[in-house]
C-alpha positions as CSV (number, residue, x, y, z in Angstrom):
1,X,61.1,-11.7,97.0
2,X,61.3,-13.5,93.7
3,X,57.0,-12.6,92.9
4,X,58.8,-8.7,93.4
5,X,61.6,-9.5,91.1
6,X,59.7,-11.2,88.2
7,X,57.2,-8.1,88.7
8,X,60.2,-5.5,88.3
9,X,61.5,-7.9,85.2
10,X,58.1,-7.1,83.3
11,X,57.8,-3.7,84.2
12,X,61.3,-3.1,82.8
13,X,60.0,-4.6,79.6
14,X,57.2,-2.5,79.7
15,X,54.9,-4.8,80.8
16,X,53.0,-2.9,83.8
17,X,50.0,-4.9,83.3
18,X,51.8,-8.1,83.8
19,X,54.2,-7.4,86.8
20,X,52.1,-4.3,88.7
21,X,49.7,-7.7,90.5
22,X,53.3,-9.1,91.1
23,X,54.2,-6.2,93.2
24,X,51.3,-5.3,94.6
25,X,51.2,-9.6,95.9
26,X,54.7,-9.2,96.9
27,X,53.6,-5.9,99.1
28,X,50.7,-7.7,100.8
29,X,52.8,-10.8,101.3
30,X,55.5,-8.6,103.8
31,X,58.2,-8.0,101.2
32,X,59.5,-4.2,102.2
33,X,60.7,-3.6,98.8
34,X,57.8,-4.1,97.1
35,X,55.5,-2.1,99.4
36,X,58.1,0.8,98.6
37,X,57.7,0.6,95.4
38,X,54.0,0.3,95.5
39,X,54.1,3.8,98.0
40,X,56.7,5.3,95.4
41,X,54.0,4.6,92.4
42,X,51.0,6.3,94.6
43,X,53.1,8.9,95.5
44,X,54.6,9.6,92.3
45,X,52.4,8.3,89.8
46,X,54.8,5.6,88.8
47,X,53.8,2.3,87.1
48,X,50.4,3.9,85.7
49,X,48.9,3.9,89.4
50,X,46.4,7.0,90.1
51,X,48.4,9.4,92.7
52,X,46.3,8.7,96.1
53,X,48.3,10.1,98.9
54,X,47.0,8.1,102.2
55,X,47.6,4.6,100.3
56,X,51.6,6.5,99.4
57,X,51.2,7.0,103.0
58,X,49.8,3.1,103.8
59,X,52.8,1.4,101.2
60,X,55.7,3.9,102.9
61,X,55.2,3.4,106.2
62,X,55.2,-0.2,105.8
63,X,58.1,-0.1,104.0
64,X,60.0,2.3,106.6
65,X,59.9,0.0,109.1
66,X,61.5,-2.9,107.6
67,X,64.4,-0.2,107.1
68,X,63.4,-0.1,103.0
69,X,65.6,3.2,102.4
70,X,63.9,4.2,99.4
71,X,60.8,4.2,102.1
72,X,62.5,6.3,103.9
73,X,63.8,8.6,102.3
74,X,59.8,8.9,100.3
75,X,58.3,9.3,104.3
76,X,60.2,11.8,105.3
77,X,59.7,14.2,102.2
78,X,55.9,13.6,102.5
79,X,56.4,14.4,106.9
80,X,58.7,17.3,105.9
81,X,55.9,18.9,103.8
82,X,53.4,18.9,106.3
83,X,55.7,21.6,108.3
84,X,55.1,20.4,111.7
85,X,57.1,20.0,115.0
86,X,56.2,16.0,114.7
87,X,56.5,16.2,111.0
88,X,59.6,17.4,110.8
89,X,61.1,15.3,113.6
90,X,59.8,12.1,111.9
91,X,61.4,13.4,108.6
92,X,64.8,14.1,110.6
93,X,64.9,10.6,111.6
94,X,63.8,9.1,108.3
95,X,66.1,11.1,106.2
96,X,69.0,10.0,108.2
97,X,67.7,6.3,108.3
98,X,67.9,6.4,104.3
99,X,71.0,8.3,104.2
100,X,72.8,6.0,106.6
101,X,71.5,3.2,104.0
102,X,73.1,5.1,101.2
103,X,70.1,5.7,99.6
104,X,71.1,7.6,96.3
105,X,68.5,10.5,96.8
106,X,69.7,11.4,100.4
107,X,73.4,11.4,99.7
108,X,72.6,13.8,96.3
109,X,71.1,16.2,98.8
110,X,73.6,16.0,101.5
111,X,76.8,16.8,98.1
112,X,74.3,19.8,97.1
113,X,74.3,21.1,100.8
114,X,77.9,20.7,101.0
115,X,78.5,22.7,97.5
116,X,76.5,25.3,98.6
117,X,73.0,24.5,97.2
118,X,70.9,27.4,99.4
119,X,67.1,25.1,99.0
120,X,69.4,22.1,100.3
121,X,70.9,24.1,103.4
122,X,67.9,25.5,103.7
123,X,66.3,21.8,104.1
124,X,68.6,20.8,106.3
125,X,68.8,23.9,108.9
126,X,64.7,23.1,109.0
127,X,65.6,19.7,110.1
128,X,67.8,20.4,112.4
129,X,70.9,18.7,110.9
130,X,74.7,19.8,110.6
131,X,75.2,18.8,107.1
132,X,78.5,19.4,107.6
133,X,79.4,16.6,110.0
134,X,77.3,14.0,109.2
135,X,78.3,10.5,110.2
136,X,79.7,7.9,107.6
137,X,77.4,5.7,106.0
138,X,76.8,2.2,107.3
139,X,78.6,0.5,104.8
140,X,81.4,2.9,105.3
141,X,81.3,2.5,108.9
142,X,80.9,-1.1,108.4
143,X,84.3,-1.5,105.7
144,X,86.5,1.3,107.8
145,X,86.1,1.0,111.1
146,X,85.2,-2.4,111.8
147,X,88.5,-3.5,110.8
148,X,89.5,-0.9,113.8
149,X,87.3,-1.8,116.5
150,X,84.9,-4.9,115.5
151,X,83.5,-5.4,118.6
152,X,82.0,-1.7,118.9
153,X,81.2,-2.0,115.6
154,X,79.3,-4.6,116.0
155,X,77.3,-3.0,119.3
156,X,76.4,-0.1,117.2
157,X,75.2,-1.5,114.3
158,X,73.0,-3.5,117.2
159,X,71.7,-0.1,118.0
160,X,70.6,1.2,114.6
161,X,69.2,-2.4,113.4
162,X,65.9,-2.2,114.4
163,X,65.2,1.1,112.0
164,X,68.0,0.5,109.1
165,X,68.1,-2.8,107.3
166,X,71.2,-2.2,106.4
167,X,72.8,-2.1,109.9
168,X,70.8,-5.9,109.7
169,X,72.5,-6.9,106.8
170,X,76.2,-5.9,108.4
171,X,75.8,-7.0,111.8
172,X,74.3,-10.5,110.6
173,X,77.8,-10.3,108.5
174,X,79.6,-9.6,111.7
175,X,77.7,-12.5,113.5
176,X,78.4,-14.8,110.6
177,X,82.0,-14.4,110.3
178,X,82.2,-14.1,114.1
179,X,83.4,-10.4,113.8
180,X,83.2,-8.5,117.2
181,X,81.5,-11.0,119.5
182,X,81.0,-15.1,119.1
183,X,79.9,-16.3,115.7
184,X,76.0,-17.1,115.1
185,X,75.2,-17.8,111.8
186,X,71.7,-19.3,113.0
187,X,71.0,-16.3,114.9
188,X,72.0,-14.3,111.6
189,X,69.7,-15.7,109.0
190,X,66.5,-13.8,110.4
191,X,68.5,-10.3,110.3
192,X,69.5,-11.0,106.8
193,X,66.0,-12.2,105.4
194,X,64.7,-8.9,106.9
195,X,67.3,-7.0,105.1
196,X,66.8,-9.0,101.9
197,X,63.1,-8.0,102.3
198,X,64.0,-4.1,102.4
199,X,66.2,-4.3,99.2
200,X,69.6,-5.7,100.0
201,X,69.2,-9.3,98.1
202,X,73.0,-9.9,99.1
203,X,71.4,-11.1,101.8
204,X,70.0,-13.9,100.0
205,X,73.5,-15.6,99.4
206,X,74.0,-16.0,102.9
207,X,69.9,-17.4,103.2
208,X,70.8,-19.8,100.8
209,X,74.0,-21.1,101.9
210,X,72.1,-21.7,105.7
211,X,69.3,-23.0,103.9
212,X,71.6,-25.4,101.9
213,X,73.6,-27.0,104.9
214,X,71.1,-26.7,107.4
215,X,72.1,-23.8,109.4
216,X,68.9,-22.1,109.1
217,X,67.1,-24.4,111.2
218,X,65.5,-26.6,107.9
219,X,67.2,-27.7,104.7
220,X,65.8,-26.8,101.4
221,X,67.7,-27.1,98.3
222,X,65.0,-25.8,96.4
223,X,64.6,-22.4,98.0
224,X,68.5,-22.5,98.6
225,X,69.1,-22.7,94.7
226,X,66.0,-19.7,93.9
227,X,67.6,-17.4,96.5
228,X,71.2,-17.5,95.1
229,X,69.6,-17.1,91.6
230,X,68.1,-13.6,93.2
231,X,71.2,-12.6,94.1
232,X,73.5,-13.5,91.3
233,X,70.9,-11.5,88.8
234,X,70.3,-8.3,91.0
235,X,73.7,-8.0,93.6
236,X,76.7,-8.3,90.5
237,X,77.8,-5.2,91.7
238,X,78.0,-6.4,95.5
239,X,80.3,-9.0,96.7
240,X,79.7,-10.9,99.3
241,X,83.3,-12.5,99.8
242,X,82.0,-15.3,102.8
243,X,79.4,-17.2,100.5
244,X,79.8,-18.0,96.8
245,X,76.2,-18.0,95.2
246,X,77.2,-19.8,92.1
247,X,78.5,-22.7,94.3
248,X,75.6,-22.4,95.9
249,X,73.0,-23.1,92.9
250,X,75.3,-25.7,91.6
251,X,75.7,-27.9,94.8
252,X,72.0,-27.5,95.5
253,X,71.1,-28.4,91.6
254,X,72.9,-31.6,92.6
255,X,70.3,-32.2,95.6
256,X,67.2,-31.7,93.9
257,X,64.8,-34.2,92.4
258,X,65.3,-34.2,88.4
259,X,61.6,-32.7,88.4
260,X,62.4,-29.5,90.8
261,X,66.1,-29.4,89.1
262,X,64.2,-29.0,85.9
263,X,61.9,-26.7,87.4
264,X,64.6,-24.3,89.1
265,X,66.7,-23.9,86.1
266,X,63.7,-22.8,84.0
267,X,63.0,-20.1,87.0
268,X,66.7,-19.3,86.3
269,X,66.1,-18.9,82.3
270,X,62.6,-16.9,82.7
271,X,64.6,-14.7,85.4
272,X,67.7,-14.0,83.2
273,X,65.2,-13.1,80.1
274,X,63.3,-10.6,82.2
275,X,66.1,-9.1,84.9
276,X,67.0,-6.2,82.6
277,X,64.6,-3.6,80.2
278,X,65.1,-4.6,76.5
279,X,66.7,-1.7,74.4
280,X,65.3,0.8,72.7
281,X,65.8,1.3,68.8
282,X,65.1,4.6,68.7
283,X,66.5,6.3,71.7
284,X,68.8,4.2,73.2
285,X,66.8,5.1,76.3
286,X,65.1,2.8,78.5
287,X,61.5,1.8,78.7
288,X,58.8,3.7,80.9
289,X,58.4,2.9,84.5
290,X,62.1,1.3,84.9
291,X,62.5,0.0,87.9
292,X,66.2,-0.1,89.5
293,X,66.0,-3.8,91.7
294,X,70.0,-3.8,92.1
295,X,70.1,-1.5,95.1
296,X,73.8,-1.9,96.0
297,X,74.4,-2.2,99.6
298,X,77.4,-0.2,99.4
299,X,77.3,2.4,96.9
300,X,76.1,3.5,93.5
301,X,78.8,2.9,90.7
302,X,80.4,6.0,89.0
303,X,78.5,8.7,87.6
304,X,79.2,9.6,83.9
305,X,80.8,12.1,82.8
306,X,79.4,15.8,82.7
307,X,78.8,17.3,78.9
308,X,80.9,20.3,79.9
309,X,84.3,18.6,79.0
310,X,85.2,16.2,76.9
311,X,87.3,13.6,78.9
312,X,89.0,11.4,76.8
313,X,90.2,7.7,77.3
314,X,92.5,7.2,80.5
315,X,95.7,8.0,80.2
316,X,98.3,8.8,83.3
317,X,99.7,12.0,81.5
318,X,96.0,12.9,80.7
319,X,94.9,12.4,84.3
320,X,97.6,14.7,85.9
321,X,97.4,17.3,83.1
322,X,93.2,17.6,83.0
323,X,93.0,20.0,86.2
324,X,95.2,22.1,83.6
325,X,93.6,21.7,80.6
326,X,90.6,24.3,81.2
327,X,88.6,25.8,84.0
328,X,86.2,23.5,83.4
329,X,88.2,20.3,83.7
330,X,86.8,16.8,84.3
331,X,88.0,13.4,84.6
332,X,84.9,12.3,85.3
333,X,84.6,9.5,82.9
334,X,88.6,8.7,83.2
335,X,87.4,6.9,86.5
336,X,85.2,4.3,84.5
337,X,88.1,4.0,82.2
338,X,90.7,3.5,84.5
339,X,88.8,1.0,86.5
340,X,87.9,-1.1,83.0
341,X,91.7,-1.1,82.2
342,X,93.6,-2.1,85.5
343,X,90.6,-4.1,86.8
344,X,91.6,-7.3,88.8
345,X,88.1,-8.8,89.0
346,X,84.7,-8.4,87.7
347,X,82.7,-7.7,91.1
348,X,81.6,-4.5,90.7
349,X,83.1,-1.3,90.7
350,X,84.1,-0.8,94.6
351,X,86.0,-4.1,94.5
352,X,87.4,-4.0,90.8
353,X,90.7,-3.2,92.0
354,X,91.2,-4.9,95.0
355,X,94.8,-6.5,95.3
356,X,96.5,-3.8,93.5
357,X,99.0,-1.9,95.3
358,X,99.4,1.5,96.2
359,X,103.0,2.2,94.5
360,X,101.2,1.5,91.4
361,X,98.1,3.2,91.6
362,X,100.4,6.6,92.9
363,X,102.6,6.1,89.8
364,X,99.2,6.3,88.0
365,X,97.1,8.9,89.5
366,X,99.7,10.4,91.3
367,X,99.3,12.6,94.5
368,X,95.6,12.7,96.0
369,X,94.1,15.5,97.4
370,X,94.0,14.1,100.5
371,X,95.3,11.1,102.4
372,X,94.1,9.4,105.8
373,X,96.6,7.0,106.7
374,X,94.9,5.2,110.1
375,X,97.2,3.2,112.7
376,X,96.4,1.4,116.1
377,X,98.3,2.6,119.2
378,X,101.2,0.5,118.2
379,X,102.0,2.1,115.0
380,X,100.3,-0.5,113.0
381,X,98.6,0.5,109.9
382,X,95.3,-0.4,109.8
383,X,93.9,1.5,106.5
384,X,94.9,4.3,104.3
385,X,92.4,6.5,102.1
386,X,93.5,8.4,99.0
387,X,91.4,10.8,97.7
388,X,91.2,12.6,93.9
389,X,89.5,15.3,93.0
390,X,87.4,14.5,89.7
391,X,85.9,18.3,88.6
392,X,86.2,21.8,88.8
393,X,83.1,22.2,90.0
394,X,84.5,19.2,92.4
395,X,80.7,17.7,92.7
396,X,82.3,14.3,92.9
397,X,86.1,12.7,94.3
398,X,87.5,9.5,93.7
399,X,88.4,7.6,96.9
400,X,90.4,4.3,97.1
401,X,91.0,2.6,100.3
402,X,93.8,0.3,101.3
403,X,94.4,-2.1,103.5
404,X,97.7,-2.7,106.4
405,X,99.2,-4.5,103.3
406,X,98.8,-1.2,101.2
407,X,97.0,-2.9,98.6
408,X,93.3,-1.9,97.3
409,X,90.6,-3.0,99.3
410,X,87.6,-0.7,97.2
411,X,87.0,2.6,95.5
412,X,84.3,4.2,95.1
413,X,83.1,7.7,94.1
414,X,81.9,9.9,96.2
415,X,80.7,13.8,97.6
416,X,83.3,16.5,96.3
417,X,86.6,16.9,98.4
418,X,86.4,20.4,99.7
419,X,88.2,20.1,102.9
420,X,87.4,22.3,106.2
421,X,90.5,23.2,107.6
422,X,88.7,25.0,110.7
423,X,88.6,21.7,112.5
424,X,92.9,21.8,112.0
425,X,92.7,25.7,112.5
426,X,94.9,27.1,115.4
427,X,95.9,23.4,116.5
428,X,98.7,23.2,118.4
429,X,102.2,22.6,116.1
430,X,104.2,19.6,117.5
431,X,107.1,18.3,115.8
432,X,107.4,16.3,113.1
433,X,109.3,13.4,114.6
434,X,107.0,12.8,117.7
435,X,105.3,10.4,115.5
436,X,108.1,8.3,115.5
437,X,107.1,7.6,119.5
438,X,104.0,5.4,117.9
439,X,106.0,3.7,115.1
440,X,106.2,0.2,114.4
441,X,109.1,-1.9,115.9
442,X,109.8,1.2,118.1
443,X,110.3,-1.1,121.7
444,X,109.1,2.2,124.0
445,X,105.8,2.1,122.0
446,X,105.0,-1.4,123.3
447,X,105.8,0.0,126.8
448,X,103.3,0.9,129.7
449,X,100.1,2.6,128.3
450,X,100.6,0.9,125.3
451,X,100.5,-2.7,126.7
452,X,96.8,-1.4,127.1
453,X,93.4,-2.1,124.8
454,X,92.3,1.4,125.7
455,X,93.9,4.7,125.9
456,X,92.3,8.3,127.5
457,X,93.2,11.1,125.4
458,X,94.7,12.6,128.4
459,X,96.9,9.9,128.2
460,X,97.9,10.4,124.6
461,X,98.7,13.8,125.0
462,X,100.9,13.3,127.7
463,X,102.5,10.9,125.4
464,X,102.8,13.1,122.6
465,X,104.4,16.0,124.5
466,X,101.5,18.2,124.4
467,X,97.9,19.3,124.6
468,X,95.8,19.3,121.5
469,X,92.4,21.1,120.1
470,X,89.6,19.9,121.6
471,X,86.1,19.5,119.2
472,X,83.1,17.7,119.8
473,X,79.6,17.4,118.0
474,X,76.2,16.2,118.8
475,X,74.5,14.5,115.9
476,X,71.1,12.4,115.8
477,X,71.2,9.5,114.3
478,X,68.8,6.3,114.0
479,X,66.7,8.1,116.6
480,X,70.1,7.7,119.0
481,X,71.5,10.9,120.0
482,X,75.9,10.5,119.7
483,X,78.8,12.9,120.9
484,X,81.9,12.6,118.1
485,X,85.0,14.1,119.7
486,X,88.5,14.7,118.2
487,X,91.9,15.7,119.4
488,X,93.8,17.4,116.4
489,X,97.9,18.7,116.2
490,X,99.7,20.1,113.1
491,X,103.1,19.2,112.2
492,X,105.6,21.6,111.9
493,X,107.3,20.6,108.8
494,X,105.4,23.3,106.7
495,X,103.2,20.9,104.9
496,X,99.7,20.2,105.6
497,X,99.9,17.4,107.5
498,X,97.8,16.8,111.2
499,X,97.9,14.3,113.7
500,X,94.6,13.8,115.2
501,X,92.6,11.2,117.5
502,X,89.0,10.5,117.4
503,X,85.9,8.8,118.9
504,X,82.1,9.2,119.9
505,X,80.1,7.7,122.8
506,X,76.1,7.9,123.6
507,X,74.8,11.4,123.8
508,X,73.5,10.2,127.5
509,X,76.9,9.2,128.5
510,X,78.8,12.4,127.3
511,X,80.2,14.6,130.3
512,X,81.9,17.8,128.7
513,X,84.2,18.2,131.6
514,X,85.3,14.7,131.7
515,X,86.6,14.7,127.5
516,X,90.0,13.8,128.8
517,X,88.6,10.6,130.4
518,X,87.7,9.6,126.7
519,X,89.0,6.4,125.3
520,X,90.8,6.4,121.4
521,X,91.7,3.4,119.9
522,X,94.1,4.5,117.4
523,X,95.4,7.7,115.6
524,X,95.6,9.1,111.9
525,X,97.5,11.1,110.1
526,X,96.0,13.7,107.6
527,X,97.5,14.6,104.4
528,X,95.7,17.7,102.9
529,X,97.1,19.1,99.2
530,X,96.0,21.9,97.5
531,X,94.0,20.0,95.2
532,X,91.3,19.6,98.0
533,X,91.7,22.3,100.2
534,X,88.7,24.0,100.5
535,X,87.5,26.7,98.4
């Protein structure tokens, strides 16, 4: 990994010559990332290499399966091409192995599908995908529901590991921290090397740290030291909250001979020199060939602004006024600003805000579009997510997500938020208080089926007073075929509010006539304002 990383250095300096070898060693030596690239520069003509499709081919495949997304998502255009039954099933199965890796690419061409893009529906009626339902991302999954239900979590993460590394990189967090099942760092470090190799050098905090104290099996300062300097340089814009890498380098520094000490902080110099293009003069644009190492492992930080409005610095009153301020508002760029002024740390955009709380950021932004507030059977609030429409054109939302202690846990940007009310449509109206039968510190909520780790939703609905509309889906995804089903009632206060319970099981363990037997593990309650209604 560090051979790819000084190669990606000098090629964002310009310096093909220098770092293609680099790559091209880094490829042959097993390193997933590298032979990506290498396929991505036959395929493309990147990095001055001659376009030769079977050695594309050769480098993707490789890639692919070490779970390299960028791989993936390259494979599957080159199978969807060929217009085949095979092809096209192989291209199904790599597209949603990138996408599930949040592979920038992938998620672009899932937001055109949902605004309407024809070539993009078009794409994904060939490959036999409902666009409209796809699942959450991994690191979604990961960050929402494994706070809900770790221990399934962690079983299907299990599932989709061997084809996406990175379900490796959050299930060896899982079995680090003990999440879901018994802890085993040991057992951890080879799923987060693999995941390291594919592109997610987070990874390499955690190698280092079990490097460092022995939990890998051997101790080596040295490489503990070089693979927290990876990380530091190419993941500032993922956190990994479990393992600090600075502390990391400096406790190992202390460890080493003066000679590999020496030796270590001059890798550490040459790498900070090299890790991003110089600028240009002229243009302001950067160099040739640019090759973009820091693939976050959770998503890509906020877009800029479109030309077509001029969004000036954040402001509360400008927020709320922009959708006002022409039909082709934006507050695009607001986002970046807002962040930059009520940031509490400096890790990256998703966690910038983390510790604020939600009366403040309301008083700021106020009302989103939409809100998903998510308890367990108890009442207990496990999560709630906001969510702000940033266009006219709505290509893009703002979501914040919060914890039970209703402060900020991450925000990101995201798809646009045009809502589909047809899964709400003709659901059954219940009253507005019944919710009060799942509140907190209510004593007949921690009564009979609620003692319980598991509920059917026949049982819910007797509990709630009445049926609700049934949906299910089939979707395929990391070659797995899964059922996602969903109970739904509306209020009937006159707002747009809905009570619904969800879940999904194995496509081979699915009995239509037996949904009522299906277990929930919590409810939510959706929030839906005019600002992200669908349109």
């Amino acid at each position: 990994m560090a051979r790819y990383a000084y190669g990606v250095g000098l090629i964002n300096h310009n310096l093909v010559d220098l770092g293609l070898p680099l790559i091209k060693q880094a490829a042959a030596g097993g390193v997933a990332r590298a032979a990506g690239a290498l396929g991505h520069g036959y395929l493309t003509g990147a990095y001055g290499l001659p376009k030769d499709a079977a050695q594309a081919r050769m480098w993707l495949q490789q890639a692919a399966q070490a779970g390299e997304p960028g791989a993936d998502y390259d494979l599957g255009s080159i199978e969807f091409a060929e217009k085949t039954p095979a092809g096209l099933a192989a291209a199904r199965d790599h597209f949603l192995s990138s996408y599930l890796a949040s592979h920038p690419e992938a998620l672009e061409l899932l937001r055109r599908a949902k605004s309407g893009d024809a070539q993009a529906i078009a794409l994904f009626h060939d490959l036999k995908i409902n666009y409209s339902r796809m699942p959450p991302v991994l690191s979604v999954f990961y960050a929402t529901y494994g706070r809900k239900d770790p221990v399934r979590t962690r079983e299907q993460l299990q599932a989709f590991s061997g084809t996406v590394a990175a379900a490796s990189f959050f299930l060896a967090r899982m079995m680090w921290n003990g999440e879901g099942g018994p802890q085993d760092r040991r057992g951890a470090v080879p799923l987060f090397l693999r995941s390291a190799e594919a592109g997610y050098t987070a990874a390499l905090a955690y190698v280092g740290a079990a490097l460092l104290d022995g939990t890998a099996g051997v101790r080596s300062p040295y490489n503990a030291a070089a693979a927290s300097i990876i990380t530091q340089l190419y993941d500032t814009a993922t956190t990994t909250p479990e393992v600090n890498a600075e502390a990391v380098y400096n406790k190992a520094l202390q460890e080493l001979a003066p000679q590999q000490a020496a030796a270590i902080r001059q890798f550490r110099e040459t790498a900070i020199r090299i890790a991003l293009p110089e600028p240009q003069a002229s243009t302001g644009q950067p160099p040739p060939h640019t090759v973009n190492l820091a693939r976050n492992t959770t998503q890509s930080p906020p877009p800029a602004a479109p030309q077509t409005q001029a969004s000036g610095k954040f402001s509360a009153e400008a927020w709320r006024q922009a959708p006002l301020a022409s039909l082709n508002w934006s507050r695009e760029a607001m986002v970046r600003q807002f962040v930059d002024e009520y940031k509490t740390s400096d890790q990256g955009y998703e966690m910038a805000l983390a510790g604020l709380d939600r009366t403040r950021i309301l008083s700021l932004l106020g009302k989103p579009g939409s809100s998903d507030e998510d308890y367990d059977l108890h009442g207990g609030l496990w999560s709630i997510n906001d969510e702000y429409r940033l266009s006219a054109r709505n290509d893009h939302s703002y979501r914040i997500t919060y914890g039970a202690n209703r402060k900020v846990t991450a925000s990101l940007v995201e798809d646009g938020c045009n809502l589909d009310l047809s899964s709400f449509s003709d659901a059954p109206t219940i009253p507005a208080a019944a919710i009060g039968k799942f509140a907190a510190g209510n004593p007949e909520a921690k009564a009979t089926l609620f003692d319980s780790k598991k509920m059917t939703i026949a049982q819910f609905e007797a509990s709630i007073g009445a049926p609700g509309k049934h949906l299910s889906s089939t979707s395929v995804v990391g070659g797995m075929a899964w059922v996602g089903y969903e109970v739904s009632w509306r209020f009937d206060d006159g707002s747009h509010r809905y009570l619904t319970v969800s879940g999904h099981v194995a496509r081979s363990n699915w009995k239509e006539d037996k949904f009522d037997e299906e277990t929930i593990n919590g409810y939510s309650v959706v929030t839906l304002l005019p600002d992200c209604l669908a349109k």
